[in-house]
N, CA, C and O atoms as a DFTB+ gen file, in Angstrom:
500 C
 N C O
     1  1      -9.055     145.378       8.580
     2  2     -10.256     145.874       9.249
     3  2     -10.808     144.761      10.149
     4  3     -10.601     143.583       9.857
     5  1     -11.485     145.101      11.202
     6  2     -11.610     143.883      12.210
     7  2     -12.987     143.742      11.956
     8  3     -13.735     144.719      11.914
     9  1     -13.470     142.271      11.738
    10  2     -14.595     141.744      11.558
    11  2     -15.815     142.247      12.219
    12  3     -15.904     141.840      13.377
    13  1     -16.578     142.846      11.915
    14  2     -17.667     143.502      12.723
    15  2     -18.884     142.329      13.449
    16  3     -19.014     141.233      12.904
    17  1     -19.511     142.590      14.380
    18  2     -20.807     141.864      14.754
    19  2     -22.084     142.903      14.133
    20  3     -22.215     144.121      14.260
    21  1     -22.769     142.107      13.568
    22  2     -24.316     142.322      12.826
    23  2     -25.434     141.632      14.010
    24  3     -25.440     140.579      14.647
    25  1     -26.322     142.783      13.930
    26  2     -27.869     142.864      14.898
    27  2     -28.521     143.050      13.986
    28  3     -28.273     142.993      12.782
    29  1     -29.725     143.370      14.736
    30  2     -31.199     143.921      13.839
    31  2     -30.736     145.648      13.872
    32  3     -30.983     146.446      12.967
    33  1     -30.311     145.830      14.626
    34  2     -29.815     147.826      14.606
    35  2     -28.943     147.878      13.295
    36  3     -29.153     148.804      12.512
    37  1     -28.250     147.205      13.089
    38  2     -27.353     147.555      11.794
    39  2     -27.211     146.930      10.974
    40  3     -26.280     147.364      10.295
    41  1     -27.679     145.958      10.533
    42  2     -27.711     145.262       9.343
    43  2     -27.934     145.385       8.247
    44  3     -27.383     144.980       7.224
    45  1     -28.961     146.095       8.489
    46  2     -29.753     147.264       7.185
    47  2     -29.161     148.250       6.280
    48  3     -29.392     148.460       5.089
    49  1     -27.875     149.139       7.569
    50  2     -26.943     149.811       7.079
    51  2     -25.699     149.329       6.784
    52  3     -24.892     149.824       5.997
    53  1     -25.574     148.331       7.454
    54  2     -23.858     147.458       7.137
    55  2     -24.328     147.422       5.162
    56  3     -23.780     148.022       4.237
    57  1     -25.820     146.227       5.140
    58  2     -25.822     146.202       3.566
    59  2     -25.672     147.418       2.933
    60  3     -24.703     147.622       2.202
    61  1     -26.468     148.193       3.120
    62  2     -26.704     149.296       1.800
    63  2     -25.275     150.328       1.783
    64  3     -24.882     150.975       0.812
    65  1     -24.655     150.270       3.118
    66  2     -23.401     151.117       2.661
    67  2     -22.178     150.822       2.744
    68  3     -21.181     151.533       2.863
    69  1     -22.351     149.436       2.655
    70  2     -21.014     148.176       1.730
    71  2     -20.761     147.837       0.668
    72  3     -21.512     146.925       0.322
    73  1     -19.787     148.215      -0.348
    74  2     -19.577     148.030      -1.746
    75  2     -19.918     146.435      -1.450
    76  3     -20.980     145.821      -1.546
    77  1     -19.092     146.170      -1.202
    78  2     -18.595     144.398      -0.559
    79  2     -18.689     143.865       1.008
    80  3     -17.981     144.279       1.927
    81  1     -19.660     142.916       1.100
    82  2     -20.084     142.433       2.415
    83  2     -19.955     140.563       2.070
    84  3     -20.338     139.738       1.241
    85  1     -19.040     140.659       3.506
    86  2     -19.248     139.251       3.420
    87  2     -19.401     138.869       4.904
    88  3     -18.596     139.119       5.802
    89  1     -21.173     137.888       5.056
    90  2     -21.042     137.358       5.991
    91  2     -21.242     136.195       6.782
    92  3     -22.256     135.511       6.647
    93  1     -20.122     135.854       7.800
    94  2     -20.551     134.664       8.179
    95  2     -21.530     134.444       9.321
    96  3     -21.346     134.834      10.474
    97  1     -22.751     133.678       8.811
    98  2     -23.571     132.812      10.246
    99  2     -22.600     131.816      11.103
   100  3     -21.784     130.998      10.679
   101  1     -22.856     132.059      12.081
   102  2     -21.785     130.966      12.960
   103  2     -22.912     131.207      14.569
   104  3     -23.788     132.061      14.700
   105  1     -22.482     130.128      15.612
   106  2     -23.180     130.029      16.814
   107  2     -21.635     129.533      17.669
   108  3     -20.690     128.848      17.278
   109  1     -21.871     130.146      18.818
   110  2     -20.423     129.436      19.743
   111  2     -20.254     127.964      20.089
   112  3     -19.292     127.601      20.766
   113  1     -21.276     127.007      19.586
   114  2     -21.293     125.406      19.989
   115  2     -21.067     124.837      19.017
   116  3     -21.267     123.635      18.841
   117  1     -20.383     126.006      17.831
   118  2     -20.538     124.745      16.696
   119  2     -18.819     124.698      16.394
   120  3     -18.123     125.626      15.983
   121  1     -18.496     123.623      16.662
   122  2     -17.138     123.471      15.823
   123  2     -17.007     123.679      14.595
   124  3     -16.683     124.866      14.551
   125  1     -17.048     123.300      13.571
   126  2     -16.503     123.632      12.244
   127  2     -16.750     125.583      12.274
   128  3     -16.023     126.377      11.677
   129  1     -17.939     125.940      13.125
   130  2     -17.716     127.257      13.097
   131  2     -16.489     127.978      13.425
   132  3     -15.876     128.921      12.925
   133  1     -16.303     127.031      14.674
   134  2     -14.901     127.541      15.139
   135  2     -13.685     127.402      14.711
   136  3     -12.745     127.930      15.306
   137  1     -13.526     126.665      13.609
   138  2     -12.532     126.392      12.793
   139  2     -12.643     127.353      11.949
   140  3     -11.554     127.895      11.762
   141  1     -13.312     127.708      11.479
   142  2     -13.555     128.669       9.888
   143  2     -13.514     130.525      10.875
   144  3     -13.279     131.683      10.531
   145  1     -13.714     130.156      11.557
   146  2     -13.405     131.853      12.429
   147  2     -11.864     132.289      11.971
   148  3     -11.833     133.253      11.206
   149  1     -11.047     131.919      12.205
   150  2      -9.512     132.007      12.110
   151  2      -9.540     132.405      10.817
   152  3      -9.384     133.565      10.436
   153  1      -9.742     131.438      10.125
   154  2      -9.753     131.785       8.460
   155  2     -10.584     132.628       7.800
   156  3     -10.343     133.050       6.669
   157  1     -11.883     132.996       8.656
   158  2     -12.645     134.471       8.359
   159  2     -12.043     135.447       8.576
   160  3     -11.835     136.193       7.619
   161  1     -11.562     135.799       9.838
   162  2     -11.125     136.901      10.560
   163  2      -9.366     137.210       9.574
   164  3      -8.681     138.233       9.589
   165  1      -9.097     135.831       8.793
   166  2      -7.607     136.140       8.193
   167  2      -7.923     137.104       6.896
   168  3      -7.348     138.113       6.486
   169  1      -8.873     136.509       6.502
   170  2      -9.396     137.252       4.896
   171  2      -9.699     138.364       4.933
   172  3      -9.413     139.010       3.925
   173  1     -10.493     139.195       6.223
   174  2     -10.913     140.044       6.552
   175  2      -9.473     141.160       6.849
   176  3      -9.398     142.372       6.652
   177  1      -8.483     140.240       7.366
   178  2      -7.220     141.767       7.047
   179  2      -6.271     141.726       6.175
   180  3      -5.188     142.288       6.013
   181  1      -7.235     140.522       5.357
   182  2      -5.703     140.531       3.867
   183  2      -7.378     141.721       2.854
   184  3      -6.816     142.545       2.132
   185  1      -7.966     141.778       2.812
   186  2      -8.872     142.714       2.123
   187  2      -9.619     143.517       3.280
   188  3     -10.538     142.990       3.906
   189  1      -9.093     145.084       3.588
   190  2      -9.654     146.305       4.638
   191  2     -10.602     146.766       4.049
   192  3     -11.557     147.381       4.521
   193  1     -10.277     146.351       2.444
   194  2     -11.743     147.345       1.973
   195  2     -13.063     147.093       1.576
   196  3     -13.908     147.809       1.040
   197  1     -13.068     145.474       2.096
   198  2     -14.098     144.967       2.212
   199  2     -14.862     144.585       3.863
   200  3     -14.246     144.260       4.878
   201  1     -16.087     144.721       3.735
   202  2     -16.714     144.393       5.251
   203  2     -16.899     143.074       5.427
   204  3     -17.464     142.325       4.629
   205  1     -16.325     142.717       6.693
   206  2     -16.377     141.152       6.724
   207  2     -17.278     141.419       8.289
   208  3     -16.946     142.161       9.214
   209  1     -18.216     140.739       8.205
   210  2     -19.043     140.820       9.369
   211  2     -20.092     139.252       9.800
   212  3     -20.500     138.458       8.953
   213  1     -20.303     139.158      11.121
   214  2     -20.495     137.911      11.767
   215  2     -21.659     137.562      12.121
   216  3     -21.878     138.656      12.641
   217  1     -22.643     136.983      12.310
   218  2     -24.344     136.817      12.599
   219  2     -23.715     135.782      13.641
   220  3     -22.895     134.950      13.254
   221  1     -24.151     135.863      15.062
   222  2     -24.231     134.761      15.867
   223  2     -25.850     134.606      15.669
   224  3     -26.756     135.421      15.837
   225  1     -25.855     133.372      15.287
   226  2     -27.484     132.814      14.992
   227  2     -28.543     132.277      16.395
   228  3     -29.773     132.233      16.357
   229  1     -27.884     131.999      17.282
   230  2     -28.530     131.913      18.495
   231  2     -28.900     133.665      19.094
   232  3     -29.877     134.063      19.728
   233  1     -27.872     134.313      18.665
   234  2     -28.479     135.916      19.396
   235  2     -29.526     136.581      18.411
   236  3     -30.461     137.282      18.799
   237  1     -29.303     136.331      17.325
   238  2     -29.895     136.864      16.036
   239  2     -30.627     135.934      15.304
   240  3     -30.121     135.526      14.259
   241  1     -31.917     135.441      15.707
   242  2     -32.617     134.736      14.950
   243  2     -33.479     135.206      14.056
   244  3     -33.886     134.616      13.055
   245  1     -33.740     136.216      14.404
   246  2     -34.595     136.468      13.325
   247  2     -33.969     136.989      12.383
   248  3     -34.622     137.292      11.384
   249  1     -32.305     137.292      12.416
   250  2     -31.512     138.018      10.718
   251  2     -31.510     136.166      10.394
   252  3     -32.340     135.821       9.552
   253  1     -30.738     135.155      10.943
   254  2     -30.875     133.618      11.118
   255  2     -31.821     133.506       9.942
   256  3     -31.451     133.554       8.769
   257  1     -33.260     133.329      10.410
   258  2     -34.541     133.391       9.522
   259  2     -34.742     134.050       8.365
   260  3     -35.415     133.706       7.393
   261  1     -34.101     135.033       8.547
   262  2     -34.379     136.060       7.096
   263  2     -33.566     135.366       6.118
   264  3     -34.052     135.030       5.038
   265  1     -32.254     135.107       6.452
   266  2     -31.351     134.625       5.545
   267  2     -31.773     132.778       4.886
   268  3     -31.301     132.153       3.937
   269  1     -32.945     132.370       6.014
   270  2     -33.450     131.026       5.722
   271  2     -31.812     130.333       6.056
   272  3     -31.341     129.625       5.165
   273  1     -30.884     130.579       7.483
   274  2     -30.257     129.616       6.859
   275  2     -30.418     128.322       7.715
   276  3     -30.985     128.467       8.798
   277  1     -30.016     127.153       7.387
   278  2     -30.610     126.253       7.841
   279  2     -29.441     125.386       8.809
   280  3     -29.814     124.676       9.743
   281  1     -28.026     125.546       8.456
   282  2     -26.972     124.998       8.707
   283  2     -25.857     126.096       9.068
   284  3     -25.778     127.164       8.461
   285  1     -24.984     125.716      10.141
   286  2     -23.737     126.768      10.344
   287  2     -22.272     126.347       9.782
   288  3     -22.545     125.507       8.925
   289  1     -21.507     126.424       9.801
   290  2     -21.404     127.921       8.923
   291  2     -21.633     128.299       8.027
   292  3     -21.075     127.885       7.010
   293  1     -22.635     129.337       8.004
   294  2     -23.000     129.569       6.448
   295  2     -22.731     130.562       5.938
   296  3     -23.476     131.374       6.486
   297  1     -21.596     131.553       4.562
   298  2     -21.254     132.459       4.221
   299  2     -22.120     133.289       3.438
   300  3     -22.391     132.684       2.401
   301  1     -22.742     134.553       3.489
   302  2     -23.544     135.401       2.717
   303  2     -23.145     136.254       1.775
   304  3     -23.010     137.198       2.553
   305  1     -22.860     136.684       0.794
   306  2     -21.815     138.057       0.610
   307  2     -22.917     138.888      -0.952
   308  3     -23.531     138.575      -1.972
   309  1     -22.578     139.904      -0.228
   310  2     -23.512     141.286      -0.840
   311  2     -22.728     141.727      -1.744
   312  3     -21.537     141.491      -1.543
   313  1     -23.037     142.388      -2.843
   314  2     -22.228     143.100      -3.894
   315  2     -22.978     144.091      -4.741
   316  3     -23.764     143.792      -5.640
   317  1     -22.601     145.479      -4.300
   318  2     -23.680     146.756      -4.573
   319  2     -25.471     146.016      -4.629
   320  3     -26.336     145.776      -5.471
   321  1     -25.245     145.882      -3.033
   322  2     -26.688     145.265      -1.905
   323  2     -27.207     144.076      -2.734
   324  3     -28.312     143.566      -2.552
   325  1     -26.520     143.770      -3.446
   326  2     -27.092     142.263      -4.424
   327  2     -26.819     141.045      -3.745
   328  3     -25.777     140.612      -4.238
   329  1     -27.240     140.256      -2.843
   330  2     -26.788     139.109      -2.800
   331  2     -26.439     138.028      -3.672
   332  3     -27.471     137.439      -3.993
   333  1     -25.431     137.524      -4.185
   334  2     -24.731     137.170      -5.153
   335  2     -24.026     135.931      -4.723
   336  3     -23.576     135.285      -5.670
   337  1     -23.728     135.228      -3.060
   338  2     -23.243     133.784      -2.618
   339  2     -23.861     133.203      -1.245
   340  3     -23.622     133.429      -0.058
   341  1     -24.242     132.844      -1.533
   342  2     -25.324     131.958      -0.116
   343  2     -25.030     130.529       0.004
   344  3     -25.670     129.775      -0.728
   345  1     -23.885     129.873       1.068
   346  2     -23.581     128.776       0.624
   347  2     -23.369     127.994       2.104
   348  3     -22.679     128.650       2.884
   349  1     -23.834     126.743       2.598
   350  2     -23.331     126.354       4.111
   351  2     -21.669     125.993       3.763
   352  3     -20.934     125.818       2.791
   353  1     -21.626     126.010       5.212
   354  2     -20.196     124.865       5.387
   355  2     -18.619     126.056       5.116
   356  3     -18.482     127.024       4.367
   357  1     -17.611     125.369       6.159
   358  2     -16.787     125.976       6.443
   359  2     -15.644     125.831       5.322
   360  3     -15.408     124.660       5.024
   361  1     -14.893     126.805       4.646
   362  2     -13.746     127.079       3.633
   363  2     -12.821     126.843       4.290
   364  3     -12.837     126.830       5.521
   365  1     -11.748     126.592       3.503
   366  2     -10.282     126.168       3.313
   367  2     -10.236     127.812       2.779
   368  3     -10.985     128.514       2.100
   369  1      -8.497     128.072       3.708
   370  2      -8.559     129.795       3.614
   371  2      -8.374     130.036       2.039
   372  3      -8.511     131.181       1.606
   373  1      -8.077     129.014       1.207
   374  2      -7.636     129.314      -0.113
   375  2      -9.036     129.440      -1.027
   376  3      -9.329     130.231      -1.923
   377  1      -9.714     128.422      -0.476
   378  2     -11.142     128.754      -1.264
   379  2     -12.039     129.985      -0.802
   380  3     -12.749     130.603      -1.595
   381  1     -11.951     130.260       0.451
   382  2     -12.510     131.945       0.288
   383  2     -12.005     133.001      -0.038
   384  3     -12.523     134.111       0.078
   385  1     -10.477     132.633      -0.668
   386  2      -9.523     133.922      -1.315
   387  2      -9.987     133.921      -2.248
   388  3      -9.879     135.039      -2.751
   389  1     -10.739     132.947      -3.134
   390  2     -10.605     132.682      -4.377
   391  2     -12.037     132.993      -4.608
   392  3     -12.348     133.342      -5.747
   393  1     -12.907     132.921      -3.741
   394  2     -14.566     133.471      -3.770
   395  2     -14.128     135.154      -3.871
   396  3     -14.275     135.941      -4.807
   397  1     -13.664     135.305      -2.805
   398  2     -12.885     136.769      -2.132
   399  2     -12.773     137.667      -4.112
   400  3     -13.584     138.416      -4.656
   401  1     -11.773     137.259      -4.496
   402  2     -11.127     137.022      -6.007
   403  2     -12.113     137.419      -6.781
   404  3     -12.373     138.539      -7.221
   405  1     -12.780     136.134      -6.944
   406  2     -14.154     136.312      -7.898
   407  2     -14.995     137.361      -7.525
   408  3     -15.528     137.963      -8.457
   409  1     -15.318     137.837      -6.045
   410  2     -16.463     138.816      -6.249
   411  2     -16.088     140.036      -6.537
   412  3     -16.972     140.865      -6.754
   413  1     -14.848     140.383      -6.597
   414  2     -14.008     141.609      -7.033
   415  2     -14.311     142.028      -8.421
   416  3     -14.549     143.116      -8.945
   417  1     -14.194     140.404      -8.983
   418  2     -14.219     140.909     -10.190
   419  2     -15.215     141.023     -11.125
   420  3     -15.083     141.355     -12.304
   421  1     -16.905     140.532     -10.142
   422  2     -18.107     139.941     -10.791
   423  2     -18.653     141.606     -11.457
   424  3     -18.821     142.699     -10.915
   425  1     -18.788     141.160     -12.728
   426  2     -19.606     142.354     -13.561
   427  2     -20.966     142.326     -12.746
   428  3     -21.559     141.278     -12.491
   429  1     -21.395     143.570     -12.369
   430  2     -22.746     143.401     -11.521
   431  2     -24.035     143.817     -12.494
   432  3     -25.201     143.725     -12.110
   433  1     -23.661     144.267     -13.750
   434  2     -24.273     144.769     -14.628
   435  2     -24.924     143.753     -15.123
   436  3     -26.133     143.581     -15.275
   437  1     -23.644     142.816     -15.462
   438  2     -24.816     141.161     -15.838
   439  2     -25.757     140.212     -15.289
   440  3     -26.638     139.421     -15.626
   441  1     -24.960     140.809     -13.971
   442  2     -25.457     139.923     -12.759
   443  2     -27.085     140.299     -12.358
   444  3     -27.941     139.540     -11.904
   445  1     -27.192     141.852     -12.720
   446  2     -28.451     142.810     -12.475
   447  2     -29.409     142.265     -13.854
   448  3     -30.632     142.137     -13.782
   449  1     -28.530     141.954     -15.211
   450  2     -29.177     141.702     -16.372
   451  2     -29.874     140.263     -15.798
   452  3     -31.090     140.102     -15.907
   453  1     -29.383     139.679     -15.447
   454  2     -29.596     138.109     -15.412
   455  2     -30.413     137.786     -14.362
   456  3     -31.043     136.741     -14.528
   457  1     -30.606     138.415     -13.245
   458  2     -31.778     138.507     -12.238
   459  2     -32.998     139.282     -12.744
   460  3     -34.083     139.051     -12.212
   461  1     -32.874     140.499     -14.074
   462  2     -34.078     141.127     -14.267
   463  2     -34.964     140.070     -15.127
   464  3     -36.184     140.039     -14.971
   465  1     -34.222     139.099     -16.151
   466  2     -34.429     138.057     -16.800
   467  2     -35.276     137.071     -15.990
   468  3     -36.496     137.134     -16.147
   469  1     -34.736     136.110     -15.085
   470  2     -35.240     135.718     -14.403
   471  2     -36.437     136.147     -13.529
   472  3     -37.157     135.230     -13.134
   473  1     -36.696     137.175     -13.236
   474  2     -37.928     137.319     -12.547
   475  2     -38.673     137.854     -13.342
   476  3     -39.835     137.852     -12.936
   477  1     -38.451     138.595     -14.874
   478  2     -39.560     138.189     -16.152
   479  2     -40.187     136.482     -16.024
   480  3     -41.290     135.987     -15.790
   481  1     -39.150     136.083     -16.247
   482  2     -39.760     134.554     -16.693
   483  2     -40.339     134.125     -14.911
   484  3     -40.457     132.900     -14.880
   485  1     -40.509     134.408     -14.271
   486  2     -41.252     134.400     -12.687
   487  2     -42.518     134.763     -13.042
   488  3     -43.553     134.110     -12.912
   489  1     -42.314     136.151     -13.626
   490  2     -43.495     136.606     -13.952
   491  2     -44.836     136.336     -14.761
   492  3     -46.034     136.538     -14.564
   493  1     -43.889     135.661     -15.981
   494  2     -45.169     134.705     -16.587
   495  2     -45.405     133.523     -16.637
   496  3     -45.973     132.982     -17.585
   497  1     -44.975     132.917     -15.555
   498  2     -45.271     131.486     -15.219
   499  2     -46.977     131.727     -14.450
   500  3     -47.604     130.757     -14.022
């Protein structure tokens, strides 16, 4: 599946009607961005049935802002609309197979248990 571009028009819907979203912040001046493109765009057709989609952060500042991110390249990835990896800096294609890997297999049930936990204990602080 070919890597999609994300705006403010679709972003909203890319999340909510993506089992699996993964995306990268990147800007066209940044090298290491441009290194990690190749190796995004590879992951993206070894897995079709996941959405692999792109934020240019100079066109899109304000998704940029929402995401708080502070550094490029930075990878996002959604899992039944949960954000679940928020991390800077560009992968080695083997370490985003292996993120890739893991989010396949993340129980989201615990993941939902363990965030309702946490924002109890938010709550009575």
């Amino acid at each position: 599946m070919a890597v999609q571009e994300l705006n403010a028009t679709n972003i909203e819907n890319t999340i909510t009607g993506s089992k699996i979203l993964v995306i990268d912040f990147w800007a066209p001046w940044c090298g290491p961005c441009k290194r990690f493109g190749p190796v995004f765009e590879a992951a993206a057709d070894k897995n079709p049935d996941i959405v692999f989609a792109k934020v240019n952060t100079d066109e899109q500042q304000e998704i940029a802002a929402s995401f708080e991110i502070k550094s490029i390249p930075t990878l996002a990835i959604f899992k039944d609309q949960t954000l679940i990896y928020h991390e800077p800096g560009a992968l080695p294609e083997e370490a985003l197979e292996e993120i890739v890997k893991q989010v396949r297999t993340l129980d989201m049930e615990k993941v939902k248990e363990e965030i309702a936990k946490q924002e109890g204990k938010e709550d009575k602080e």
